[in-house]
C-alpha positions as a LaTeX table, in Angstrom:
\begin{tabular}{lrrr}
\hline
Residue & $x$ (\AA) & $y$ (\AA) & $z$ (\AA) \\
\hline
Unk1 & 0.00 & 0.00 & 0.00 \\
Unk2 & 2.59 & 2.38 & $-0.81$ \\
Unk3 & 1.32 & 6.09 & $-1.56$ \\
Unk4 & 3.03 & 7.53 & $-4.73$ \\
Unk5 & 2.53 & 10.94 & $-4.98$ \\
Unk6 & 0.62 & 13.59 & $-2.88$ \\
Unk7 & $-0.51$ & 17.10 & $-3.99$ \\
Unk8 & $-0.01$ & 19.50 & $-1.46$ \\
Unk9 & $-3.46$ & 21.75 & $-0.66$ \\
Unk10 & $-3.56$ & 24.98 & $-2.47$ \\
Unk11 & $-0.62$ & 23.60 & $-4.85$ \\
Unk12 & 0.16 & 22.65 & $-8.32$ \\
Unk13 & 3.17 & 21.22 & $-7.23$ \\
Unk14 & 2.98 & 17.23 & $-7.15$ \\
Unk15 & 5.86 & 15.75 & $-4.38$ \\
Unk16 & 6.90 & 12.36 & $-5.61$ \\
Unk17 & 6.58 & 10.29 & $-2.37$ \\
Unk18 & 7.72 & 7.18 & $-3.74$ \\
Unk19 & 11.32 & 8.45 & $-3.77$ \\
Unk20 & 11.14 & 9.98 & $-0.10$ \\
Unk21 & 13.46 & 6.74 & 1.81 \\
Unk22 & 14.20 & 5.85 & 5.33 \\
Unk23 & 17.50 & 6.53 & 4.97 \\
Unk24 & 16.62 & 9.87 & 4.24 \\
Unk25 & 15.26 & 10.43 & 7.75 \\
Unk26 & 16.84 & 8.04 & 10.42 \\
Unk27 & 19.24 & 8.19 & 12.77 \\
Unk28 & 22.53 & 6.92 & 11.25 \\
Unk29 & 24.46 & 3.91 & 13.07 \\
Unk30 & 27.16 & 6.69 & 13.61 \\
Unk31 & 24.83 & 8.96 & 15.79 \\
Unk32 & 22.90 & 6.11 & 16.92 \\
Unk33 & 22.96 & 4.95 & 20.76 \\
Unk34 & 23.30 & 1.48 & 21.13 \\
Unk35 & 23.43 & $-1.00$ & 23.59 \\
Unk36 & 25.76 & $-4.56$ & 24.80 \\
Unk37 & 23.59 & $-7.08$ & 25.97 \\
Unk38 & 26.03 & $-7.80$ & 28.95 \\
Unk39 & 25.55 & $-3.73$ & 30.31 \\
Unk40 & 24.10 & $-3.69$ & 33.44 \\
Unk41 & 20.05 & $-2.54$ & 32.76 \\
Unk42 & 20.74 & 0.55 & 35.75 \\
Unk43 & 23.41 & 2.11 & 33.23 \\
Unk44 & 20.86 & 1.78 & 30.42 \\
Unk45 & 18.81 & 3.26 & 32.31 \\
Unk46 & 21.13 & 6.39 & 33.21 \\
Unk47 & 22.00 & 6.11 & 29.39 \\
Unk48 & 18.05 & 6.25 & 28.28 \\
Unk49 & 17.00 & 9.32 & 30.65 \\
Unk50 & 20.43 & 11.24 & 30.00 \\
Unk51 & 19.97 & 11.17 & 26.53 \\
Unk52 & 16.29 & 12.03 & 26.61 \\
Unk53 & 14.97 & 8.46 & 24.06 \\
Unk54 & 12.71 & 5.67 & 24.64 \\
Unk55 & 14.65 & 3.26 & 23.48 \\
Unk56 & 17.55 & 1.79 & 21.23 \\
Unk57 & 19.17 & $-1.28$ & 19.87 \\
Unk58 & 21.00 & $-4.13$ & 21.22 \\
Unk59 & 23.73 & $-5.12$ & 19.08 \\
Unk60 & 26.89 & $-7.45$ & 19.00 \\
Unk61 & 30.69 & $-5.96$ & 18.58 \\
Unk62 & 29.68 & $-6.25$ & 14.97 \\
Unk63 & 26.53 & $-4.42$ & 14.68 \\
Unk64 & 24.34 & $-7.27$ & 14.34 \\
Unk65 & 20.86 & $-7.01$ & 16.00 \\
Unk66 & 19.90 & $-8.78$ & 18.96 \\
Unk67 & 17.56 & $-6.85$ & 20.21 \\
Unk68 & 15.91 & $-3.57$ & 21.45 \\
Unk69 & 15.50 & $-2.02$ & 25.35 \\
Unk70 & 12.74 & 0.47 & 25.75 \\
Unk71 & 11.50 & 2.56 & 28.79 \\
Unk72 & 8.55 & 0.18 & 28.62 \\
Unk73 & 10.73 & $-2.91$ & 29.00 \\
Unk74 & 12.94 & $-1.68$ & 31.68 \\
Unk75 & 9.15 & $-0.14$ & 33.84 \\
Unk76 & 7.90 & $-3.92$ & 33.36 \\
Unk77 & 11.09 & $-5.02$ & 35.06 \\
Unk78 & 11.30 & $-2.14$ & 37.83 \\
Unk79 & 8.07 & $-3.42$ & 38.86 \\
Unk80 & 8.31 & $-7.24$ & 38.91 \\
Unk81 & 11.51 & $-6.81$ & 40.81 \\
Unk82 & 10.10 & $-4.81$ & 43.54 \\
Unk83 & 7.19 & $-7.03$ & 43.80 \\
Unk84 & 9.48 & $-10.06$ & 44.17 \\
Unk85 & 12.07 & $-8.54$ & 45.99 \\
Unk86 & 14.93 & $-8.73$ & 43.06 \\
Unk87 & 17.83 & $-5.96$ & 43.22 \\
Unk88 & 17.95 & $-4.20$ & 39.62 \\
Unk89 & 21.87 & $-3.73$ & 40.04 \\
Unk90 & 23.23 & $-6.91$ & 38.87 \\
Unk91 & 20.74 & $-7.08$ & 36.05 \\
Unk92 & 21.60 & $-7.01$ & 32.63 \\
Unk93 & 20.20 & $-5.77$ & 29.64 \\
Unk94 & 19.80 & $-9.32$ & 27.91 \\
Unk95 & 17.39 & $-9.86$ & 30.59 \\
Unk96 & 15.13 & $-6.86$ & 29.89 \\
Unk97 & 15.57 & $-6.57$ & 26.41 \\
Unk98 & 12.84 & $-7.45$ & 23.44 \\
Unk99 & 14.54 & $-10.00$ & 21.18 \\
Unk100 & 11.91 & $-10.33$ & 18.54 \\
Unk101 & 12.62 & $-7.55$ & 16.45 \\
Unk102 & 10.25 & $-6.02$ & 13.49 \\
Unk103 & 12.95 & $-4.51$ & 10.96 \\
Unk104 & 12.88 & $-2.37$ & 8.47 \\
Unk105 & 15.41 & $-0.92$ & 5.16 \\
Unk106 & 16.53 & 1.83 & 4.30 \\
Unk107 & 15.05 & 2.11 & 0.86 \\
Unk108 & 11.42 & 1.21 & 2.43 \\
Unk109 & 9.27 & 4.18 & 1.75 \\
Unk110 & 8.17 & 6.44 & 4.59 \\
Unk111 & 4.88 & 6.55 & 3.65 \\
Unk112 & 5.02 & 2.50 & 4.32 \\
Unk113 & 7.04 & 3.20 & 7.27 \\
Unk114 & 4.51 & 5.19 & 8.87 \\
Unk115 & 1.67 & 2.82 & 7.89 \\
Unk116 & 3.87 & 0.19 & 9.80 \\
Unk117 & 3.88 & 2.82 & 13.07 \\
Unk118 & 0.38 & 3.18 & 13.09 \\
Unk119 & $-0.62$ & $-0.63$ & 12.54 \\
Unk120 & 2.06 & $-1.77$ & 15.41 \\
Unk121 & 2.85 & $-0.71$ & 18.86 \\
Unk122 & 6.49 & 0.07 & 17.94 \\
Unk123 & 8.05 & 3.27 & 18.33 \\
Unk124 & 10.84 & 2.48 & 16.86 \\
Unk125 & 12.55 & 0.21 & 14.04 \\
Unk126 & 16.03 & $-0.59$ & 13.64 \\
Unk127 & 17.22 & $-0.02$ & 10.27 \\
Unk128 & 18.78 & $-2.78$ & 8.59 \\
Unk129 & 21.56 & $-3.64$ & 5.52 \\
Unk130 & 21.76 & $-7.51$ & 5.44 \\
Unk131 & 22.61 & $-8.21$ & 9.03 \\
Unk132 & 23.86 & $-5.11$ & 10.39 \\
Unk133 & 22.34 & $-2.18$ & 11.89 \\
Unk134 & 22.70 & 0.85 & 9.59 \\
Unk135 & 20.07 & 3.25 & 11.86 \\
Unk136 & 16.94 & 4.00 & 13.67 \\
Unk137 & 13.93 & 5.33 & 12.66 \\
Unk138 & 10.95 & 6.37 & 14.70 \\
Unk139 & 7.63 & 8.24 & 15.08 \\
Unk140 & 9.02 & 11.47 & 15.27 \\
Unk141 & 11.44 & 10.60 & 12.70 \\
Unk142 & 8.23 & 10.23 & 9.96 \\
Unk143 & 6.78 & 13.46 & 11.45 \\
Unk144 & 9.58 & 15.28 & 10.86 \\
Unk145 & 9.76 & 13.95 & 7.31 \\
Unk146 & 5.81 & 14.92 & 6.60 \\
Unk147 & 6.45 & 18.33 & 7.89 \\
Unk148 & 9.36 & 18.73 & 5.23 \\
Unk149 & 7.26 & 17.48 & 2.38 \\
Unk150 & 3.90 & 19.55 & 4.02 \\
\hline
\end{tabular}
């Protein structure tokens, strides 16, 4: 379901929407926080609120997905392990972290991208070139690409 063009209102300008790419618009694996699965869940944490995002990847030394920590995932934990009593220091981020990943390219079309967004509960989707991590792209991401195109 990929849109292909859009006329803007009060335009006779038509934007070609089939060429605007994820890549265009994500966070590059450069500028992209990532994190071990051996770091201690408290420093991702620290590393999540400093750095004011919801989330990020979990990758090996060689970029390859294994999964993604969110606020959500680390709350769910905060609050079974004061329930049952379990200290959050010694826990790692392996233990918090989603490992069933929904992934995306970076040549997928934002349009689709944002169709994805609003048919999941994802916030976020790693960006992918065979099996490495390339980026991130999320919600505000696509917003920020419909204002540009408005």
């Amino acid at each position: 379901m990929a849109i292909k063009n859009y006329k803007a209102p009060n335009s006779n300008a038509i934007v070609l929407t089939d060429k605007i790419r994820v890549s265009d618009y994500m966070v590059p694996r450069n500028r992209l926080i990532t994190f071990s699965e051996d770091l201690r869940v408290v420093e991702a944490m620290e590393i999540l609120v400093s750095n004011n995002i919801s989330g990020a990847p979990v990758v090996d030394e060689n970029d390859h997905l294994l999964g993604m920590i969110s606020e959500g995932d680390c709350m769910k934990k905060i609050a079974n392990s004061r329930y049952y009593n379990i200290p959050l220091h010694d826990q790692v981020v392996k233990e918090y972290m989603e490992s069933i990943v929904e992934t995306i390219e970076g040549e997928t079309n934002i349009f689709d991208v944002a169709h994805m967004f609003c048919t999941s509960r994802r916030n976020r989707f790693p960006v992918m070139s065979g099996n490495k991590v390339v980026g991130q792209i999320s919600r505000k991401d696509i917003l920020k690409a419909a204002l540009e195109i408005k």
